[in-house]
N, CA, C and O atoms as a printed pandas DataFrame, in Angstrom:
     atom_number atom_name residue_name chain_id  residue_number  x_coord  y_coord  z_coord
0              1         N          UNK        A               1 -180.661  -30.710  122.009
1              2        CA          UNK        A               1 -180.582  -31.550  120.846
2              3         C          UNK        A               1 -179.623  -30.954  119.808
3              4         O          UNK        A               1 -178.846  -31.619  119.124
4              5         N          UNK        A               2 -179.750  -29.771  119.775
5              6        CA          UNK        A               2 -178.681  -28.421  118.921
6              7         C          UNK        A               2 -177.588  -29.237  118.983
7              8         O          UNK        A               2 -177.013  -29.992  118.199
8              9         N          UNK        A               3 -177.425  -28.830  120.322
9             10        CA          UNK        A               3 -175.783  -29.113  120.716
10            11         C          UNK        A               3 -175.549  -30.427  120.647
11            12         O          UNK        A               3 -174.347  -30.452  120.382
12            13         N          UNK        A               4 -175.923  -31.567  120.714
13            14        CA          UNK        A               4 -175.861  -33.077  120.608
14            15         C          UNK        A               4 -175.578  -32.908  119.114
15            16         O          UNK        A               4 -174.530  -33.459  118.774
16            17         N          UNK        A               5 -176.240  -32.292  118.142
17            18        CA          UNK        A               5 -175.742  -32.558  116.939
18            19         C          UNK        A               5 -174.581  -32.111  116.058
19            20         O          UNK        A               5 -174.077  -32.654  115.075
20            21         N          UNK        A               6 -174.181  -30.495  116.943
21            22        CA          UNK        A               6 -172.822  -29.709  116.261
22            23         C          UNK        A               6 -171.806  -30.692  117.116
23            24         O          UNK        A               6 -170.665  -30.827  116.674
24            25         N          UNK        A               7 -172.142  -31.306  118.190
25            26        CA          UNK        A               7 -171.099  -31.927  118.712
26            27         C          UNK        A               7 -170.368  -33.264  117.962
27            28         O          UNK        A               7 -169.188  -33.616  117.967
28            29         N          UNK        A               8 -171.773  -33.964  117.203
29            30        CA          UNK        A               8 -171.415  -35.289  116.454
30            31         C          UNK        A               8 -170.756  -35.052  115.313
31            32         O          UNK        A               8 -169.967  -35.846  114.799
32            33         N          UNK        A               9 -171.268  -33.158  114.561
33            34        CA          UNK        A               9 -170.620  -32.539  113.435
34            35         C          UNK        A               9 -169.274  -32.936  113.554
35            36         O          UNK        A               9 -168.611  -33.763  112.927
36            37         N          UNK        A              10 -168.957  -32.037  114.658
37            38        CA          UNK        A              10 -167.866  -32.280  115.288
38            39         C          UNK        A              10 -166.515  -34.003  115.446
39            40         O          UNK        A              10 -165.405  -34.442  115.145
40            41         N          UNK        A              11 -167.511  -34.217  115.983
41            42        CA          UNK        A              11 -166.474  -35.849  116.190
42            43         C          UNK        A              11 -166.844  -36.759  115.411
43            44         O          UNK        A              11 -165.871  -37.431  115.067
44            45         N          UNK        A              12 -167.860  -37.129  114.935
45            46        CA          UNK        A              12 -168.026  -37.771  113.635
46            47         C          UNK        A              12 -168.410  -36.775  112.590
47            48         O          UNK        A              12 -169.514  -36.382  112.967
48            49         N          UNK        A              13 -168.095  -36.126  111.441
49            50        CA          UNK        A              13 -168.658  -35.301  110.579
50            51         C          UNK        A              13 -169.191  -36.249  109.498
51            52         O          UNK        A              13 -170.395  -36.187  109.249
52            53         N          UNK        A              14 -168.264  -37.303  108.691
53            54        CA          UNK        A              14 -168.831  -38.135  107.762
54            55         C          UNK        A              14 -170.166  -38.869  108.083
55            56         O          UNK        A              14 -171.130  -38.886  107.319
56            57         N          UNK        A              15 -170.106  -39.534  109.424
57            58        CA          UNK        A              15 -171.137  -40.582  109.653
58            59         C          UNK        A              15 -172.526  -39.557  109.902
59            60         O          UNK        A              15 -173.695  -39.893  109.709
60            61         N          UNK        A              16 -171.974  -38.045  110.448
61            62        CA          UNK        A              16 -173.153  -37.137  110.675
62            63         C          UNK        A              16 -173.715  -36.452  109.760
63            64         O          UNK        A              16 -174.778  -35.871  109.978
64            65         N          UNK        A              17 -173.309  -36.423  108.989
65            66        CA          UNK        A              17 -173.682  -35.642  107.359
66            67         C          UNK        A              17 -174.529  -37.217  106.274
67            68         O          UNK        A              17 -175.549  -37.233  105.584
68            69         N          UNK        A              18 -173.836  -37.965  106.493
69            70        CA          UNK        A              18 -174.609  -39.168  105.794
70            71         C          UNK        A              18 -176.092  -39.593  106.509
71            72         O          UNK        A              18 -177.089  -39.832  105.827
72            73         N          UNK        A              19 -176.074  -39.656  108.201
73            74        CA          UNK        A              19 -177.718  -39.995  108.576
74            75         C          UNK        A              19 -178.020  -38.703  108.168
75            76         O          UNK        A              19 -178.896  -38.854  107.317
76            77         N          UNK        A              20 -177.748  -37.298  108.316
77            78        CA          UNK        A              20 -178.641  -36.223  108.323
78            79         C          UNK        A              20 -179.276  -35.971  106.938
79            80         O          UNK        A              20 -180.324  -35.326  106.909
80            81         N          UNK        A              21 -178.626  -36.513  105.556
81            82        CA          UNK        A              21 -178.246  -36.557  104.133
82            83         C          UNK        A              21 -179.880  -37.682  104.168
83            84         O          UNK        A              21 -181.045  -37.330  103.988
84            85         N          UNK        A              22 -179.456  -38.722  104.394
85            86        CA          UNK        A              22 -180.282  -39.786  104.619
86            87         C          UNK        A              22 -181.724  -39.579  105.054
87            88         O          UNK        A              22 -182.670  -39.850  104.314
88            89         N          UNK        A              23 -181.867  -39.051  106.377
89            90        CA          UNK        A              23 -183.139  -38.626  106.825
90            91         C          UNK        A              23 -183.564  -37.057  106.124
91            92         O          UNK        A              23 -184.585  -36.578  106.617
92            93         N          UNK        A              24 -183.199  -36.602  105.533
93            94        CA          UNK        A              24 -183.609  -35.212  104.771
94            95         C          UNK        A              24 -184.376  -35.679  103.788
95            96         O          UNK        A              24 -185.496  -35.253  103.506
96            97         N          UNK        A              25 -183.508  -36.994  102.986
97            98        CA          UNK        A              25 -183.699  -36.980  101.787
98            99         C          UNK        A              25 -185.405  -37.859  101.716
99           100         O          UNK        A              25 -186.396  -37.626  101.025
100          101         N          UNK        A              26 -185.042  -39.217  103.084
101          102        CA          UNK        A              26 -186.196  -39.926  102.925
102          103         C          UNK        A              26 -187.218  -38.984  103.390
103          104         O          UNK        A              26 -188.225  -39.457  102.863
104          105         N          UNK        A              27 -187.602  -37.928  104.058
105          106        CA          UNK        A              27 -188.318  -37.062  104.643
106          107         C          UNK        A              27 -188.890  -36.180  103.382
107          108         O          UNK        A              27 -190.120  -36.247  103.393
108          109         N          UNK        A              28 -188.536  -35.595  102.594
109          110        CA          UNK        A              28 -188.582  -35.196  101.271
110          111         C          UNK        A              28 -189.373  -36.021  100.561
111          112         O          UNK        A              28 -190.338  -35.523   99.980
112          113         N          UNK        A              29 -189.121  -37.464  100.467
113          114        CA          UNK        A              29 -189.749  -38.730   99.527
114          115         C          UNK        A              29 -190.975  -38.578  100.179
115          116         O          UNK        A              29 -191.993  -38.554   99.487
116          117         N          UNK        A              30 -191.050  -38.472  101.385
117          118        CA          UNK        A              30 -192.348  -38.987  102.273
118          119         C          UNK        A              30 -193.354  -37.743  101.884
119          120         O          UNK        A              30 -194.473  -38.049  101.473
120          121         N          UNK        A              31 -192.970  -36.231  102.006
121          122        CA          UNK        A              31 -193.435  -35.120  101.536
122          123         C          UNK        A              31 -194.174  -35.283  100.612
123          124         O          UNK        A              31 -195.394  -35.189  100.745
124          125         N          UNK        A              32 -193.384  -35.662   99.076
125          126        CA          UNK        A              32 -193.349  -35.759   97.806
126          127         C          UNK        A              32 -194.713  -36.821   97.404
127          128         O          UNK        A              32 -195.638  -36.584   96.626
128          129         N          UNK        A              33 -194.507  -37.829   98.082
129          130        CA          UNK        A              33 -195.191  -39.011   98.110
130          131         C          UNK        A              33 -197.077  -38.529   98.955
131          132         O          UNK        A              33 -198.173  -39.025   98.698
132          133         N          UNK        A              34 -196.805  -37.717   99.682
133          134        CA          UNK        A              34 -197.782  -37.544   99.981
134          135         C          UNK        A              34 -198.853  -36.325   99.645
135          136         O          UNK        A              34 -200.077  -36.309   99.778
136          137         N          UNK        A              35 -197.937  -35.304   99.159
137          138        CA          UNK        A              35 -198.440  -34.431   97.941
138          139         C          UNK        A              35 -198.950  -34.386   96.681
139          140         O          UNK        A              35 -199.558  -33.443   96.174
140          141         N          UNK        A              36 -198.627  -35.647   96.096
141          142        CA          UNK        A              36 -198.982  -36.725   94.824
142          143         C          UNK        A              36 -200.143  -37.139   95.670
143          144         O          UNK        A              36 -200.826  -36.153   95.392
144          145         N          UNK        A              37 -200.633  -37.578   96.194
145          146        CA          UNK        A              37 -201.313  -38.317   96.585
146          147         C          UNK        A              37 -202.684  -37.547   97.311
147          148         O          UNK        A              37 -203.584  -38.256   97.760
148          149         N          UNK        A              38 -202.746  -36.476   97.366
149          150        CA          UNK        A              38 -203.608  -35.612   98.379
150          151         C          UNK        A              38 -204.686  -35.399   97.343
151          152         O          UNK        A              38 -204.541  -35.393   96.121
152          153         N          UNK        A              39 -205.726  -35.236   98.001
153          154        CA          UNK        A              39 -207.183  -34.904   96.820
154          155         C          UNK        A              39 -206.390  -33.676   96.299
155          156         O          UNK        A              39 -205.436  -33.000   96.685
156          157         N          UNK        A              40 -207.442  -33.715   94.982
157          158        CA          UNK        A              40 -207.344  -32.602   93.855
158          159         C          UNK        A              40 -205.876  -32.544   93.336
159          160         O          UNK        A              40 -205.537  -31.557   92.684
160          161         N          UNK        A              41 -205.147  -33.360   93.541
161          162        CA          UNK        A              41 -203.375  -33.323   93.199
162          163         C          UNK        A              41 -203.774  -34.390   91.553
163          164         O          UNK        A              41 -204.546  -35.319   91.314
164          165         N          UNK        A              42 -202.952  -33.754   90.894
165          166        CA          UNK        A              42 -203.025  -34.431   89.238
166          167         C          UNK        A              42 -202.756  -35.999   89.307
167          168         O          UNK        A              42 -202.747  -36.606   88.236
168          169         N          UNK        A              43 -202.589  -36.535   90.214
169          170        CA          UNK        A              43 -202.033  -37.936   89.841
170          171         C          UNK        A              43 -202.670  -38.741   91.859
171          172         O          UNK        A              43 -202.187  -39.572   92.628
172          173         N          UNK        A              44 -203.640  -38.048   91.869
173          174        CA          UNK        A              44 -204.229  -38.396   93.293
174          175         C          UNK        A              44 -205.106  -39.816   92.925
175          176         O          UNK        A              44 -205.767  -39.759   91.888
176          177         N          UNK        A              45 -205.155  -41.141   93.743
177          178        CA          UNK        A              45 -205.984  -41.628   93.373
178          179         C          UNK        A              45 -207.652  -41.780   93.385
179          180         O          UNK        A              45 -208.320  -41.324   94.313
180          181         N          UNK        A              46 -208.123  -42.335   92.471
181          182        CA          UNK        A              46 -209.128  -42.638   92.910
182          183         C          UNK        A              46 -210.382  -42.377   94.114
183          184         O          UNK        A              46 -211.462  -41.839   94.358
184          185         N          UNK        A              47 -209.229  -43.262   94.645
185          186        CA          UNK        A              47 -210.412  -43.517   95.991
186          187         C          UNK        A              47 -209.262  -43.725   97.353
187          188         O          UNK        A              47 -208.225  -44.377   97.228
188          189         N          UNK        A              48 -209.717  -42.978   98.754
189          190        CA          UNK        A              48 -209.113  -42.564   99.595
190          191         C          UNK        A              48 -208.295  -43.780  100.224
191          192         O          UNK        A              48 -207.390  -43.627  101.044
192          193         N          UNK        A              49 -208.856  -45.354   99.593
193          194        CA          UNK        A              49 -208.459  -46.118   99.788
194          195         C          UNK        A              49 -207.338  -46.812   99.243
195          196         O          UNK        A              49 -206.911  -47.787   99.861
196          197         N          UNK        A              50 -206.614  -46.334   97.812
197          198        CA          UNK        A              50 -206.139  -46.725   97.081
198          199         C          UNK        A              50 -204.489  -45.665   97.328
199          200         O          UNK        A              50 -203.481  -45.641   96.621
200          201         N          UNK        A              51 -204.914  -44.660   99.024
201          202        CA          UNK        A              51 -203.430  -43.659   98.602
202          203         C          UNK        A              51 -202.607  -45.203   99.385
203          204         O          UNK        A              51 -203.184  -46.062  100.053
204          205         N          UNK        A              52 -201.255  -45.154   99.050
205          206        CA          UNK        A              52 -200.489  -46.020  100.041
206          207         C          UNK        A              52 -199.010  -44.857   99.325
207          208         O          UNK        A              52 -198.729  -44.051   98.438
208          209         N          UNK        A              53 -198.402  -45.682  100.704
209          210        CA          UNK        A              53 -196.774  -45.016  100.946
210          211         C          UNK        A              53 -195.915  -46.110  100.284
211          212         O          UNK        A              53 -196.011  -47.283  100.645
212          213         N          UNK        A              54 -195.217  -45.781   99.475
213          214        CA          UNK        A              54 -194.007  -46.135   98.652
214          215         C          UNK        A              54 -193.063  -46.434   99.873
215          216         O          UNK        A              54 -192.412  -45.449  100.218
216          217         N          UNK        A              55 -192.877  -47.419  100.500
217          218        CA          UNK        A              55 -192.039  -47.505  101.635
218          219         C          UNK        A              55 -190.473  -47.693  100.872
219          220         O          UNK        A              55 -189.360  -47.307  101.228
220          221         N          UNK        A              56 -190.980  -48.546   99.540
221          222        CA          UNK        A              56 -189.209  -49.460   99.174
222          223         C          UNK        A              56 -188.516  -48.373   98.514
223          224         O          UNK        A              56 -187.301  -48.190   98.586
224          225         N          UNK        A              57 -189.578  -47.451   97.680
225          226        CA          UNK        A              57 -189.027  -45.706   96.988
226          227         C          UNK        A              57 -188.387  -44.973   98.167
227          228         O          UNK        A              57 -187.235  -44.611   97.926
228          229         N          UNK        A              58 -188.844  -44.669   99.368
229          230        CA          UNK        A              58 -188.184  -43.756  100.223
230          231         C          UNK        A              58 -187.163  -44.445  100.797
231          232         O          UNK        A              58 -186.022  -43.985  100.736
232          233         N          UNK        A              59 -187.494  -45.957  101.602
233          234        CA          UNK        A              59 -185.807  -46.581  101.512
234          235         C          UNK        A              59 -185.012  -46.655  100.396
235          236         O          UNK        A              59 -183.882  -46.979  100.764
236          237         N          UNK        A              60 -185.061  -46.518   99.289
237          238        CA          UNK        A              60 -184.062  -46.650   98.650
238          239         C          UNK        A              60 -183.301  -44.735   98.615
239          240         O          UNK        A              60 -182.141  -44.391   98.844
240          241         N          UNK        A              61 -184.410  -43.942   98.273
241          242        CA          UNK        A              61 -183.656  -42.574   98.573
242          243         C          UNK        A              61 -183.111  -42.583  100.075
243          244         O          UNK        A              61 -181.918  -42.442   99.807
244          245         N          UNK        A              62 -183.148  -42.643  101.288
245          246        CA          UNK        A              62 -182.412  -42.965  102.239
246          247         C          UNK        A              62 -181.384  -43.255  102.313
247          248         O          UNK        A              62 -180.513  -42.680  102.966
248          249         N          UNK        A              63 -181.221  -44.660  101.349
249          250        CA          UNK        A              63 -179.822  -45.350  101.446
250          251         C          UNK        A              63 -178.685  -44.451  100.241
251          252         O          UNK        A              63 -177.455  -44.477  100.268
252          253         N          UNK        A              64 -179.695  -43.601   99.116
253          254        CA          UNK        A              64 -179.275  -42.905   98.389
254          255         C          UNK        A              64 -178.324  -41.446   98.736
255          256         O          UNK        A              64 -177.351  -40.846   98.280
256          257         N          UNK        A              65 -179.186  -41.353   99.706
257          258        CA          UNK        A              65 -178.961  -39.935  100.875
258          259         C          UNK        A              65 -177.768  -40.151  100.922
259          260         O          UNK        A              65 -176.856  -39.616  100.291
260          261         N          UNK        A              66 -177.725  -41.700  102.394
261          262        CA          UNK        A              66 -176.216  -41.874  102.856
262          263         C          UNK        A              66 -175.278  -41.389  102.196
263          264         O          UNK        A              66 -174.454  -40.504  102.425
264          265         N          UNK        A              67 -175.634  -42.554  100.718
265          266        CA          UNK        A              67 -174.267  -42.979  100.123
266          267         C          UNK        A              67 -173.556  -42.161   99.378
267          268         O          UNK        A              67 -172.340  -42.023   99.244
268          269         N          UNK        A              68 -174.934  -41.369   98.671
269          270        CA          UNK        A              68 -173.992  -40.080   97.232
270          271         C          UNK        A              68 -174.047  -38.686   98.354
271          272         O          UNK        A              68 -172.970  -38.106   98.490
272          273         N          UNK        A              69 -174.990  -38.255   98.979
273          274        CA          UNK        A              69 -175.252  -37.510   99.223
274          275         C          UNK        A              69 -174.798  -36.985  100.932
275          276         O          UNK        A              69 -175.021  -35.861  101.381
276          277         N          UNK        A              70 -174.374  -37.703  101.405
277          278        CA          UNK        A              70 -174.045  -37.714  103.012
278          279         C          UNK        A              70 -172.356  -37.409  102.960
279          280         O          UNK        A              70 -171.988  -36.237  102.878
280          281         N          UNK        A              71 -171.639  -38.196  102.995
281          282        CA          UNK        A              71 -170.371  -38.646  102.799
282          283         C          UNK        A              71 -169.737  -37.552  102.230
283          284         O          UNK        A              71 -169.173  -36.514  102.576
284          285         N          UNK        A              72 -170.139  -38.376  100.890
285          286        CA          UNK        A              72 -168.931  -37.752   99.568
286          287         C          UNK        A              72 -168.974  -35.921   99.405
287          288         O          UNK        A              72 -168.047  -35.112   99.402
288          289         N          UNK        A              73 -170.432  -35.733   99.281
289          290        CA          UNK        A              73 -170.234  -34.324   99.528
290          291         C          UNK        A              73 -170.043  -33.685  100.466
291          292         O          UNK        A              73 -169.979  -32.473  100.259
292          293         N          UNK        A              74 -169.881  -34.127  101.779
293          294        CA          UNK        A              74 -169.355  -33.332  102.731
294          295         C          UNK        A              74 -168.231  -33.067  102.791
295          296         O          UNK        A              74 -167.833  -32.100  103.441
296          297         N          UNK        A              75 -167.413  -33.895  102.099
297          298        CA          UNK        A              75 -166.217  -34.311  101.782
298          299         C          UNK        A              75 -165.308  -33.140  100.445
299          300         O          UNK        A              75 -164.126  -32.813  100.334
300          301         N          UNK        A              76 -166.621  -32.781   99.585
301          302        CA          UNK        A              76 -166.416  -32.127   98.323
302          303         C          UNK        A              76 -166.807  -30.851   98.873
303          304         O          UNK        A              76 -166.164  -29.917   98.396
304          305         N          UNK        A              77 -167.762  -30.503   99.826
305          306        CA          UNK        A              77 -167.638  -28.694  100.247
306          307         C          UNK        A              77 -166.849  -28.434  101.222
307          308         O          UNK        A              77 -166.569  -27.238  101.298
308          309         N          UNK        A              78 -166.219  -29.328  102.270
309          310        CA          UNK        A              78 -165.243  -29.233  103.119
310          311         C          UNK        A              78 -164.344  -28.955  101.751
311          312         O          UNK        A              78 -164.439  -27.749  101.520
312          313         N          UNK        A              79 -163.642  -29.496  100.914
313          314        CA          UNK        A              79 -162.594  -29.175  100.081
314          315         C          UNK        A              79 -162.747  -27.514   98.918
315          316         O          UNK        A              79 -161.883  -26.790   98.421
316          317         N          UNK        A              80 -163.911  -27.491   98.889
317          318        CA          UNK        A              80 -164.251  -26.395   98.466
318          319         C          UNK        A              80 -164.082  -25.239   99.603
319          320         O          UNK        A              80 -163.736  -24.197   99.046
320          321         N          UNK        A              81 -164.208  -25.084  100.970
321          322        CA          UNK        A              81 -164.033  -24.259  102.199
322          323         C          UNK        A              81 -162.715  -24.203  102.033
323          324         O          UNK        A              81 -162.285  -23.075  101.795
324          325         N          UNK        A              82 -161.707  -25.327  102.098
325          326        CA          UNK        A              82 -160.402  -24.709  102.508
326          327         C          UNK        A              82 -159.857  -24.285  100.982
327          328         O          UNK        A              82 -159.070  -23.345  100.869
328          329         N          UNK        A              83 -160.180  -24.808  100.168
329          330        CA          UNK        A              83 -159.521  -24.149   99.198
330          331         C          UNK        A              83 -160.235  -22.627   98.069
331          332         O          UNK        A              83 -159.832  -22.333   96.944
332          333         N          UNK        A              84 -161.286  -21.965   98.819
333          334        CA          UNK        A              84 -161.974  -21.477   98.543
334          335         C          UNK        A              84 -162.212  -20.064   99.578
335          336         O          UNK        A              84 -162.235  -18.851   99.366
336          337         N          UNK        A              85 -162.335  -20.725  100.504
337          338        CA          UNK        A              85 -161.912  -19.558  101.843
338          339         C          UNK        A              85 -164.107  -18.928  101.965
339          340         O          UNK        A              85 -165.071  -19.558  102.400
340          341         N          UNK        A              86 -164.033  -17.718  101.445
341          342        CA          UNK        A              86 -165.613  -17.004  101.800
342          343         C          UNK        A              86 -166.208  -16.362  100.592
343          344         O          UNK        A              86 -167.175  -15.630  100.380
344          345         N          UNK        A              87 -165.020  -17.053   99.698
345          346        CA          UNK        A              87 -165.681  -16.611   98.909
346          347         C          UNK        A              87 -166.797  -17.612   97.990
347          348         O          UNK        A              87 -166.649  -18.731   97.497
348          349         N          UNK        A              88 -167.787  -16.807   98.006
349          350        CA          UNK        A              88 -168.847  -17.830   97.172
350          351         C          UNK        A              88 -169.055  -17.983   95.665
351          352         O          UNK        A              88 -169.483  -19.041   95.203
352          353         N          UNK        A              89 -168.810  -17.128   95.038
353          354        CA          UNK        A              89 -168.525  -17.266   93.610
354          355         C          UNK        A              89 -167.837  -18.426   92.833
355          356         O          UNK        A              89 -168.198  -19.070   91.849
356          357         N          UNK        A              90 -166.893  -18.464   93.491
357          358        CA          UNK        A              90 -166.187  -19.897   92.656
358          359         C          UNK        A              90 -166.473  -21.239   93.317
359          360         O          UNK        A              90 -166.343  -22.351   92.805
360          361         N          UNK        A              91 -166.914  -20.917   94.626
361          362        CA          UNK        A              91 -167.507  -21.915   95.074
362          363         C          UNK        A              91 -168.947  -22.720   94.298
363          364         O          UNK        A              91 -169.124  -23.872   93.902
364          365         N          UNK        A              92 -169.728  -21.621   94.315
365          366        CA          UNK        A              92 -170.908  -22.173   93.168
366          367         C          UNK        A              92 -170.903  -22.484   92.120
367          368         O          UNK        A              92 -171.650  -23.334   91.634
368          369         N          UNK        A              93 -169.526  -21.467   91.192
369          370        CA          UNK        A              93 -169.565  -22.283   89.866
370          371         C          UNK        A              93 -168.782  -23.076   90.149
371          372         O          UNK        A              93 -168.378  -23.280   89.004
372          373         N          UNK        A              94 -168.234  -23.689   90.718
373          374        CA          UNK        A              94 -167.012  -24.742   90.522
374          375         C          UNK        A              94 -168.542  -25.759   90.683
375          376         O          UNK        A              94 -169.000  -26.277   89.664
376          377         N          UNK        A              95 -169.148  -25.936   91.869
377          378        CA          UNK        A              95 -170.021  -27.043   92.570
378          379         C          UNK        A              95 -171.345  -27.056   91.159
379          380         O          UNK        A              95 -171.961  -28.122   91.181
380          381         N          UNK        A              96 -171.703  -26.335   90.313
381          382        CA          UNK        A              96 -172.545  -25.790   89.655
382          383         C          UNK        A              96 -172.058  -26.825   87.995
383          384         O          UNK        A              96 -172.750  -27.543   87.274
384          385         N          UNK        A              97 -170.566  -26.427   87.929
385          386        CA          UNK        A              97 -170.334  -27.068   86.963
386          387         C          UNK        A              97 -169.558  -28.666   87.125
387          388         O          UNK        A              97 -169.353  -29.327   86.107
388          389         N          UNK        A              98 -169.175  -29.174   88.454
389          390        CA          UNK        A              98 -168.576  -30.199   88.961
390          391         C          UNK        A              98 -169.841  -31.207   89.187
391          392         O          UNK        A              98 -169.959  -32.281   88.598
392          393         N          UNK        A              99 -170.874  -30.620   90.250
393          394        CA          UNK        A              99 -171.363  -31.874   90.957
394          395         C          UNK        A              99 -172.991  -32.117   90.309
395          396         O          UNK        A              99 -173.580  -33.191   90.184
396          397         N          UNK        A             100 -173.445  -30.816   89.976
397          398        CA          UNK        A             100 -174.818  -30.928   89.777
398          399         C          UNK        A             100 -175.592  -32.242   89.418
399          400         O          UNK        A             100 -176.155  -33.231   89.888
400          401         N          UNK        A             101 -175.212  -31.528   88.167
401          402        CA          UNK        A             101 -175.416  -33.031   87.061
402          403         C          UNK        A             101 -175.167  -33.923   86.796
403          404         O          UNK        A             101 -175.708  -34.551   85.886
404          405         N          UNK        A             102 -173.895  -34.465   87.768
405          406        CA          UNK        A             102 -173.375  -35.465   87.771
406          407         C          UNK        A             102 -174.630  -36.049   89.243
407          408         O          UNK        A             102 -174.952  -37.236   89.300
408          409         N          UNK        A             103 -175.076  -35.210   90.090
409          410        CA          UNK        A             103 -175.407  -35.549   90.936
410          411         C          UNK        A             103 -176.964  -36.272   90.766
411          412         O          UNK        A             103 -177.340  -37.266   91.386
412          413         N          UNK        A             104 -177.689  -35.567   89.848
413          414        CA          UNK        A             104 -178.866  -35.675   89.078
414          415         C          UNK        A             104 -179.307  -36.842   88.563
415          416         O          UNK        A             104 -180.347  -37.464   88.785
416          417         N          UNK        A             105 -178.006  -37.163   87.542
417          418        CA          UNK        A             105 -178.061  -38.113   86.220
418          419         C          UNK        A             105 -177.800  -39.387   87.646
419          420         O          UNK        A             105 -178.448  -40.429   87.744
420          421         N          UNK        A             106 -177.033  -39.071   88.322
421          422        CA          UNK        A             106 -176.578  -40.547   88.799
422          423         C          UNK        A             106 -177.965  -41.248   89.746
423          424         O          UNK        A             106 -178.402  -42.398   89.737
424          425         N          UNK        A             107 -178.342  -40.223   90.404
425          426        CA          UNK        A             107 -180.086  -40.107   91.283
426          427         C          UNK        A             107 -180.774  -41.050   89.968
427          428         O          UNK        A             107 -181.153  -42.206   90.155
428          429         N          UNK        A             108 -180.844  -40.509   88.918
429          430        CA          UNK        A             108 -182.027  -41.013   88.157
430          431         C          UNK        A             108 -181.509  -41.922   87.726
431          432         O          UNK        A             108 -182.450  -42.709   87.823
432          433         N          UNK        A             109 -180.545  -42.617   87.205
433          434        CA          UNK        A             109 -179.582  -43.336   86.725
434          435         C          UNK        A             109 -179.984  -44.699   87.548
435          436         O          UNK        A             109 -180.587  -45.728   87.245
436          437         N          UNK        A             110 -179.348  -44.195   88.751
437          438        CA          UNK        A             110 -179.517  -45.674   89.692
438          439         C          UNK        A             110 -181.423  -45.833   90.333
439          440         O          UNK        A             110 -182.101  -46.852   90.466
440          441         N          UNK        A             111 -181.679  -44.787   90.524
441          442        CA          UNK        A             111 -182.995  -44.599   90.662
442          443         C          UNK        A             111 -183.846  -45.952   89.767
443          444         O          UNK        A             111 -184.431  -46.870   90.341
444          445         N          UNK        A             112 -183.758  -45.826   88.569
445          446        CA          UNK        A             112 -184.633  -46.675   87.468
446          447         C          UNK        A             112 -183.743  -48.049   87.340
447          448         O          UNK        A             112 -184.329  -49.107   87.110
448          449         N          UNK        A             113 -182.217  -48.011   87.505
449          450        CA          UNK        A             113 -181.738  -49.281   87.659
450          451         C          UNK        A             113 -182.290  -50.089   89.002
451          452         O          UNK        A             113 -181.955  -51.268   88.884
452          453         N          UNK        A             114 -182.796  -49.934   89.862
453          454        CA          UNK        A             114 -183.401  -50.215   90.791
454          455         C          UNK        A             114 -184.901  -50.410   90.580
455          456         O          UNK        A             114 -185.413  -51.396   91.109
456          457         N          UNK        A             115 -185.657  -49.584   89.868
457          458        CA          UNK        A             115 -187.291  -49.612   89.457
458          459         C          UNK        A             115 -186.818  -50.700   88.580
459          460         O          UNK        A             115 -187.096  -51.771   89.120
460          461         N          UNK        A             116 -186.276  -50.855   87.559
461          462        CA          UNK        A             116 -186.271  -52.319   86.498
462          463         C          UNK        A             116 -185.982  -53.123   86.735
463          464         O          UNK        A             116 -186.030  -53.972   85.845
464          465         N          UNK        A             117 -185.473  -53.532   88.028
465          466        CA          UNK        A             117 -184.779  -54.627   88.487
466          467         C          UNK        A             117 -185.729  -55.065   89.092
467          468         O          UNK        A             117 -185.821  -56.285   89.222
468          469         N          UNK        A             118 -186.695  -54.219   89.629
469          470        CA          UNK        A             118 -187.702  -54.975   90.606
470          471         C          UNK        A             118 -187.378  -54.470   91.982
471          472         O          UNK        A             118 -188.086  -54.760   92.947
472          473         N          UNK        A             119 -186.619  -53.932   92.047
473          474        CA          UNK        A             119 -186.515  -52.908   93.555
474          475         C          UNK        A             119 -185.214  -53.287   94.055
475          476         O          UNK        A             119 -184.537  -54.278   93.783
476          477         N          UNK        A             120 -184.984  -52.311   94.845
477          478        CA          UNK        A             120 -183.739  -52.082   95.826
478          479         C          UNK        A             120 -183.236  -52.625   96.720
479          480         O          UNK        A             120 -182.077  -52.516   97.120
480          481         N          UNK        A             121 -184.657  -53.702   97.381
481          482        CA          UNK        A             121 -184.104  -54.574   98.589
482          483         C          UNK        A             121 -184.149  -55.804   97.886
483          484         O          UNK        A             121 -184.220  -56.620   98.805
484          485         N          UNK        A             122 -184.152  -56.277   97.094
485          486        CA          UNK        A             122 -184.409  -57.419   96.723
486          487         C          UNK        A             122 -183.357  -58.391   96.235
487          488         O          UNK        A             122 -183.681  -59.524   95.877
């Protein structure tokens, strides 16, 4: 399976960094979602009947994954490698002061433009 996947690295890198971006991220939601939700957790409900899974929250981080997070930055540390070489120092502050927060604000940004709208698939 290793090798099936350095191989797709390989010949597709964009389309392979966006599902892997994608399934990390919805995998994380699902985590998140279910850690909230576990007895004795601050925001657990009620009654064992009342936990449910945010299905349209983790598809939308999914499609979030792809799109900001798959792609474009593979795209932005590949450019950081060749023009950067081994070294890690300027690599982090460059990515530290370039992508962070831009990466953050835009997550929460579109995140709640999507919660006010009434959701993501809709």
């Amino acid at each position: 399976m290793w090798a099936a996947y350095t191989r797709a690295l390989q010949t597709h890198p964009l389309r392979t960094n966006a599902a892997s971006a994608s399934v990390i991220a919805a995998s994380g939601d699902a985590l998140a979602q279910w850690l909230e939700q576990r007895p004795g957790a601050p925001r657990a409900p009620a009654t064992p009947a009342a936990v449910r899974w945010d299905a349209e929250r983790t598809g939308y981080i999914f499609v979030w994954g792809a799109v900001w997070m798959g792609a474009p930055m593979s795209l932005w540390y590949r450019w950081l490698a060749t023009r950067f070489g081994d070294a890690v120092a300027p690599k982090l502050v460059l990515n530290q002061v370039a992508t962070v927060r831009r990466t953050t604000c835009s997550f929460c940004h579109s995140y709640s433009i999507c919660a006010d709208s009434g959701g993501f698939f809709i």
